[in-house]
C-alpha positions as CSV (number, residue, x, y, z in Angstrom):
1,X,0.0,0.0,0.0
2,X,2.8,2.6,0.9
3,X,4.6,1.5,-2.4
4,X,1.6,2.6,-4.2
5,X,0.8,5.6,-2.6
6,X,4.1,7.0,-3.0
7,X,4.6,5.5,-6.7
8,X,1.8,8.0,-7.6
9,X,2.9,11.2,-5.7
10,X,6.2,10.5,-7.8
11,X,3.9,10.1,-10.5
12,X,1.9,13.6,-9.8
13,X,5.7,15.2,-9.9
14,X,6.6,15.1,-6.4
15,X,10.4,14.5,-6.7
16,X,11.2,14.3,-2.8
17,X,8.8,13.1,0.0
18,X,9.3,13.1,3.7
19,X,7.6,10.5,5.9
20,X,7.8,11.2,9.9
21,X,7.2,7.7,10.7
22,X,5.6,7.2,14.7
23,X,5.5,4.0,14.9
24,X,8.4,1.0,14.7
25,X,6.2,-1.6,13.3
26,X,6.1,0.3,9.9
27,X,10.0,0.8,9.9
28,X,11.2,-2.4,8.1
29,X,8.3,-2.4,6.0
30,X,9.4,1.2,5.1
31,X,12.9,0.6,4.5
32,X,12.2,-2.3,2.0
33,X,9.8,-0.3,0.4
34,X,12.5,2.6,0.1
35,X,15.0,-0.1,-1.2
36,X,13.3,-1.2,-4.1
37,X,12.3,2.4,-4.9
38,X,15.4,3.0,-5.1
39,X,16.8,0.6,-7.9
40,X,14.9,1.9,-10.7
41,X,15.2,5.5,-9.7
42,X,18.8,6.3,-8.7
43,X,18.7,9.7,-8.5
44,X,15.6,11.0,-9.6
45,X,13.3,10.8,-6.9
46,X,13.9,11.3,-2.8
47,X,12.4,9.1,-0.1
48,X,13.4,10.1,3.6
49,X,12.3,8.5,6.3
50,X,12.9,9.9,9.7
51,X,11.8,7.4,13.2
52,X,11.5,10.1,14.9
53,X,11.6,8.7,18.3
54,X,15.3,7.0,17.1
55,X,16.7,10.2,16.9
56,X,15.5,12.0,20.3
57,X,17.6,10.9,22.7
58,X,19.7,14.0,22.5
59,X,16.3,16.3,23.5
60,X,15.0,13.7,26.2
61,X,18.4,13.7,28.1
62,X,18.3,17.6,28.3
63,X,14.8,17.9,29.0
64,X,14.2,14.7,30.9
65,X,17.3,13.5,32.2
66,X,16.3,10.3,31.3
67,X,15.5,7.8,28.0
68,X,12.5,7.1,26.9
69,X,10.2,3.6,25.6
70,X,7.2,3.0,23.5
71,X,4.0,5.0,25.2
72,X,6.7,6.0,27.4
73,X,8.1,9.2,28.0
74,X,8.8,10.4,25.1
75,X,5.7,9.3,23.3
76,X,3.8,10.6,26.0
77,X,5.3,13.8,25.9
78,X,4.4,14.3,22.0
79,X,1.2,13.8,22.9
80,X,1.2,15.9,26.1
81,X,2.5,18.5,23.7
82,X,0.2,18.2,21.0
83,X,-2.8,16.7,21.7
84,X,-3.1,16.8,25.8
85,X,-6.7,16.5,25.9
86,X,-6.2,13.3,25.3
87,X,-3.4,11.9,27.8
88,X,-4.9,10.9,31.2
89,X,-2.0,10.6,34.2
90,X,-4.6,9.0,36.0
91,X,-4.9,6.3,34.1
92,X,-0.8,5.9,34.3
93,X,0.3,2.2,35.9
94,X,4.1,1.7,36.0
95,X,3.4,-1.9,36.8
96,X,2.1,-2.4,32.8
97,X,5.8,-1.6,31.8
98,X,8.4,-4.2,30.1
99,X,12.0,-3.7,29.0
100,X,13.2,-4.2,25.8
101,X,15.0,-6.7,25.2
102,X,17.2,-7.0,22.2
103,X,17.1,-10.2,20.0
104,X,13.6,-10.8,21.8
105,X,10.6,-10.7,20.1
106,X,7.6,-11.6,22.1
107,X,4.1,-11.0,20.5
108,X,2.0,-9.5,22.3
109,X,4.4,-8.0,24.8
110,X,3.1,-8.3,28.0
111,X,2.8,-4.6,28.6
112,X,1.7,-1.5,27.0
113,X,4.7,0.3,27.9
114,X,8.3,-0.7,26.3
115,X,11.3,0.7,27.7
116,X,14.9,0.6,25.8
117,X,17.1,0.2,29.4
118,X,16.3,-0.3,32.6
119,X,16.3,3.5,33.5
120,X,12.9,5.3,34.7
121,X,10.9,6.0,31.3
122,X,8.2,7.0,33.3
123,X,5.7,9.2,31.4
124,X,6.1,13.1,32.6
125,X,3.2,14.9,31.7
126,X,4.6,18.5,32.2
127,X,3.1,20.3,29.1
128,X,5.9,23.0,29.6
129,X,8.9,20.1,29.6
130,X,6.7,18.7,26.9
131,X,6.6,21.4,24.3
132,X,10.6,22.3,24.8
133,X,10.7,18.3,24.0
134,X,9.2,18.2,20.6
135,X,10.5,21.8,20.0
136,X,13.7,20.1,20.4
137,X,12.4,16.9,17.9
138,X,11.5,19.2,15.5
139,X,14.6,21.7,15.6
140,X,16.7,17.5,15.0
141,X,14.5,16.6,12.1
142,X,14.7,20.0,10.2
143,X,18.8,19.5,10.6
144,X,18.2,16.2,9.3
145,X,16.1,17.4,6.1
146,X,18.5,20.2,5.3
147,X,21.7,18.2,5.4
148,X,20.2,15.4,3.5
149,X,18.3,17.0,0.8
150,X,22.1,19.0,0.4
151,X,23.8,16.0,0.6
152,X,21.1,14.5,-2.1
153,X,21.0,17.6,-4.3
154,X,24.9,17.4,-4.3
155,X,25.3,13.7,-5.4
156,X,23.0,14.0,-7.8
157,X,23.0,17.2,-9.6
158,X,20.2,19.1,-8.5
């Protein structure tokens, strides 16, 4: 399905697309999708794709102090800073918490909430902490864009 959606914004004469991806189930299936994109159109066309909790870590140890998990605290704080309506603290329960664990794959996981170490990812829901947060996010992913899209532009003549 994303093959084909993004065949025919190539086709409308998008030449580079962006995808902010928020969730890690779709990154394989975006990467090999991105892959075989790429062996007919060397060049031509521009596919980035930016996991943009993979590249926080920087803005959750100088907000936070801390790393973060899946619906933990940096997922919480995007939505805390975007959409806080929606985020009940009441309804937080640190004992529905696992920790990752590398070469592990364990379907469901027993938990809603999946830390990467064994460090307190507890969700903070500070809308203040929150918003310098995914100020910070966004301030990463717009260095990201510019130096790839030079670095892109550069290789390939644009």
């Amino acid at each position: 399905l994303i093959e084909s959606i993004l065949v025919n914004f190539f086709e409308m004469g998008f030449s580079r697309i962006v995808i902010i991806n928020g969730h890690g189930g779709n990154t394989d299936a975006l990467s090999a999708v991105a892959k075989e994109m790429i062996k007919s159109d060397r060049g031509k066309r521009h596919l980035i794709i930016i996991d943009w909790w993979q590249i926080d870590a920087e803005a959750l140890e100088k907000v936070y102090g801390r790393k973060g998990g899946h619906a933990a605290l940096d997922e919480t704080a995007c939505m805390v800073a975007y959409r806080p309506e929606i985020v009940h603290p009441e309804k937080f329960d640190p004992a529905h918490q696992v920790s990752f664990q590398p070469g592990v794959i364990s379907v469901p996981y027993p938990a809603s909430m999946l830390v990467y170490s064994d460090e307190n990812a507890d969700p903070d829901f500070d809308y203040e902490k929150a918003k310098i947060f995914m100020g910070m996010v966004i301030d990463k992913i717009e260095s990201i864009l510019k130096k790839e899209v030079e670095l892109f532009d550069n290789t390939f003549g644009r």
